[in-house]
C-alpha positions as MATLAB code, in Angstrom:
seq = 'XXXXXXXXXXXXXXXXXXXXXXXXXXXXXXXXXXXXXXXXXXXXXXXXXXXXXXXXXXXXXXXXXXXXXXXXXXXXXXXXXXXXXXXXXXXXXXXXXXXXXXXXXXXXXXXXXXXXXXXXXXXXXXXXXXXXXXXXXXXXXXXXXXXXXXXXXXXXXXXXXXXXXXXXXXXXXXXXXXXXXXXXXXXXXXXXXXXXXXXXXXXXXXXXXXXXXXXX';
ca = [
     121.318  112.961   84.752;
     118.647  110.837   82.669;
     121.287  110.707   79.848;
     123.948  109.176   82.521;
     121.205  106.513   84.170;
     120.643  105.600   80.210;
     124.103  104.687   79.256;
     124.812  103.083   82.549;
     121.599  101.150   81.874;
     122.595   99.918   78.342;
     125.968   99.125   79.695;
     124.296   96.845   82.326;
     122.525   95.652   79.979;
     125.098   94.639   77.169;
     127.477   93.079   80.183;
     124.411   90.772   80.829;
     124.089   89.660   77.246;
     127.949   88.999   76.954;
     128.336   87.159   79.938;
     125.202   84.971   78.710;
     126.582   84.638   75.438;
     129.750   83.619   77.018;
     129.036   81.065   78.636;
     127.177   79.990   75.068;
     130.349   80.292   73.310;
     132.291   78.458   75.937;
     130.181   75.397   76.010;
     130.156   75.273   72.604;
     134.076   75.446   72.276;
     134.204   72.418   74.932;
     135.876   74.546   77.717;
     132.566   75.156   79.642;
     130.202   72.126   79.312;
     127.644   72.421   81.506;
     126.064   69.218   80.820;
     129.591   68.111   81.824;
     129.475   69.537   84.723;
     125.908   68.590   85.676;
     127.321   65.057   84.895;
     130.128   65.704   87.376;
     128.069   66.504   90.036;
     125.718   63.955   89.480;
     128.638   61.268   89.887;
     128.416   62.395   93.560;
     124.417   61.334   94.013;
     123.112   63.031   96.754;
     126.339   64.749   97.753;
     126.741   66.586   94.609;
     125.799   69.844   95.702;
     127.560   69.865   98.849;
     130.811   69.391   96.134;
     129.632   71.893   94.023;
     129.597   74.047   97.267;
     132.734   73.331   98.073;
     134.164   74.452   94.654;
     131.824   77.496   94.739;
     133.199   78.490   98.745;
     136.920   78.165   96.876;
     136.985   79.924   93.966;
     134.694   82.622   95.849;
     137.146   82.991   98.530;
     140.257   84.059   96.441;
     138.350   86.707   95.377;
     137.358   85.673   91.914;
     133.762   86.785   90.961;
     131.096   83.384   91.587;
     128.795   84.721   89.546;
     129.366   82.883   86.242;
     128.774   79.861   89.042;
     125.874   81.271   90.126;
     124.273   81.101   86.882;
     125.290   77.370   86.121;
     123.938   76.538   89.962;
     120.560   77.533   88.192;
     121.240   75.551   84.850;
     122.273   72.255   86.924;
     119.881   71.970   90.319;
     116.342   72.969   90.920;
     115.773   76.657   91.726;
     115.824   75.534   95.742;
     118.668   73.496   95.628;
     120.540   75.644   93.528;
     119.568   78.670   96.275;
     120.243   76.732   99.435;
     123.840   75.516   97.423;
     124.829   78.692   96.701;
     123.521   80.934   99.667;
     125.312   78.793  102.076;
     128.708   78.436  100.133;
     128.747   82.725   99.186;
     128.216   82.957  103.178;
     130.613   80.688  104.410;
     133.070   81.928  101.770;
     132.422   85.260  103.222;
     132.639   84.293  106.896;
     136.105   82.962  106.232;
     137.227   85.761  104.771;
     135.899   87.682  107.359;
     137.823   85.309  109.992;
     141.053   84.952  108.140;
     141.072   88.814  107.855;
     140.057   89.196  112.032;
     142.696   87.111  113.314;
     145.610   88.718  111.134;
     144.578   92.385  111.610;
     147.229   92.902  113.705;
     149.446   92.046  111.445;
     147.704   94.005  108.211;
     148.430   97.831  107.349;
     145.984   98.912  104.994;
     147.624  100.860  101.803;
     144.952  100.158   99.278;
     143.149  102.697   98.912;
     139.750  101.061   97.559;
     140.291   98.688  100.936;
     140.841  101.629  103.276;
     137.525  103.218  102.223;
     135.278  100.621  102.635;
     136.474   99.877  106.336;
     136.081  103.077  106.896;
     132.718  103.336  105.650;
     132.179  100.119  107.586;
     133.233  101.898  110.673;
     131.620  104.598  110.774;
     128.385  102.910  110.232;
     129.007   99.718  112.257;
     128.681  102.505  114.790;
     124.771  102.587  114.642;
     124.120   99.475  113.259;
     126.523   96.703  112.280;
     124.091   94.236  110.055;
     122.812   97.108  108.616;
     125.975   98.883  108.072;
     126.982   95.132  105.937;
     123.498   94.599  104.558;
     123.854   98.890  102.911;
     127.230   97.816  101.660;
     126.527   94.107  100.171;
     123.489   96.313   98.081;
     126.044   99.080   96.936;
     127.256   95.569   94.678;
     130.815   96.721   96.892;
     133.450   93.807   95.737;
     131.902   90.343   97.577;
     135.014   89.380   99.245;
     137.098   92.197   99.323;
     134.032   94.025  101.266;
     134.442   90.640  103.849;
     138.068   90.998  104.370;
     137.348   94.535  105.392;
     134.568   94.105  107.237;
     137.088   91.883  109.406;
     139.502   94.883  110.302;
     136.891   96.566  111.764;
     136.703   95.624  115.429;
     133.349   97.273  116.349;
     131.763   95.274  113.474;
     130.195   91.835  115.583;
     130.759   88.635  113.768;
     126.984   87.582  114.290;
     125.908   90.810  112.602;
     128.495   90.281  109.770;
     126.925   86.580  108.824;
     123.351   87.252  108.567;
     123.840   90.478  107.020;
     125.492   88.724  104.420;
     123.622   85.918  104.392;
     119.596   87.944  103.817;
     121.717   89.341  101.454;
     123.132   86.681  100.037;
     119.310   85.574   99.513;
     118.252   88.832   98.089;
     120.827   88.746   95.491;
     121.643   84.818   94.471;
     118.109   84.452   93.020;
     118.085   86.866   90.263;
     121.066   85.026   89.160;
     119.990   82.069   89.651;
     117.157   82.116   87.810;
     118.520   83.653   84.851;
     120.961   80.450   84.556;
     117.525   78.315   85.471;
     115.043   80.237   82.419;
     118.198   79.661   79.976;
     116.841   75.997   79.270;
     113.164   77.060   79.232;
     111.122   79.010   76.937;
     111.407   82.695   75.842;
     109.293   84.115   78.090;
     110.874   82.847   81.225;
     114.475   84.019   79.571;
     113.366   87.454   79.027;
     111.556   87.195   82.076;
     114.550   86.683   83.982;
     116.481   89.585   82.069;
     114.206   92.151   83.103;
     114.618   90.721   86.719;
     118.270   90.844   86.533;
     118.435   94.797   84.964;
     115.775   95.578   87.658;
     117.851   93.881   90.417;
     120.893   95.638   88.932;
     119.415   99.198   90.074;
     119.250   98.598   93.746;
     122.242  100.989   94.417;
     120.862  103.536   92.869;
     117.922  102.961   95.071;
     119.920  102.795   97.985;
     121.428  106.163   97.386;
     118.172  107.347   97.026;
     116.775  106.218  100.229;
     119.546  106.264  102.416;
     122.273  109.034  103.457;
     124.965  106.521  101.896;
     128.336  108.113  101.827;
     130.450  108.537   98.854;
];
């Protein structure tokens, strides 16, 4: 058991470090400049990070993982701005999911397999609790948007619930993130800092299992 919670440690670990040195290798080849970016942004004075927003809500809501955004949201704003940006967009990106998802469900028969399970998980615990049913789920690290456009087949599941749920969440899980793309332009000590934060972050599903009769 020890020997499987290493590996899956140092695999955590090593995904960190190549998405970090990624996004290194991509600025440096010109196809990721994040001073570019930041410059972009800028252009927009005061509205900047409502576009950045904007691009964050669209990319998120197609399904495609935000969290190389995330990071650059720390690199680009102020730890506040860069939460309150991102927070807000990864919720409402969510909540339209959730909505598109709600009004077509008529229309949707679920053959994925992956996508059956989850509303079905969702179900049965929307049953007690629907924001804590979400909040469980959005911990588990379950797909961001996939997990919303299931969460909007299941009819028990209130819409109220759904939102904060995601959004304390949302909170929860942004910073970490977030301040791994802010300690990247600082000294060593904040980087490392913020890699120990990330790993440690990076465990809560394990602690949910623990603490919770979570269903497989």
């Amino acid at each position: 058991m020890n020997n499987k919670l290493s590996k899956k440690n140092i695999l955590i670990t090593i995904t960190i470090l190549i998405l970090i040195g990624g996004l290194f290798y991509l600025n440096t080849l010109d196809i990721l400049n994040v001073n570019k970016i930041q410059n972009f942004i800028d252009g927009f004075g005061i509205y900047g990070p409502i576009i950045f927003m904007l691009l964050y809500i669209i990319i998120s809501i197609f399904g495609v993982s935000a969290a190389a955004l995330t990071i650059i949201a720390g690199l680009i704003f102020d730890i506040k701005t860069a939460m309150i940006t991102v927070v807000i967009g990864a919720t409402i990106a969510a909540y339209i999911a959730f909505l598109i998802s709600r009004h077509f469900s008529k229309y949707i028969n679920i053959k994925n397999k992956n996508i059956k399970k989850i509303v079905e998980k969702i179900e049965k615990k929307s049953e007690k609790n629907g924001f804590f049913a979400i909040a469980i789920l959005r911990l588990m690290f379950l797909p961001y948007i996939p997990l919303s456009y299931a969460a909007g087949l299941v009819k028990k599941l209130k819409a109220k619930d759904f939102v904060l749920a995601t959004f304390v969440t949302n909170i929860f899980g942004s910073f970490f993130f977030i301040f791994l793309g802010f300690s990247i332009t600082k000294s060593l000590p904040y980087f490392i800092s913020a890699i120990i934060l990330l790993i440690l972050f990076l465990q809560t599903p394990k602690l949910i299992k623990k603490y919770t009769n979570h269903d497989k």
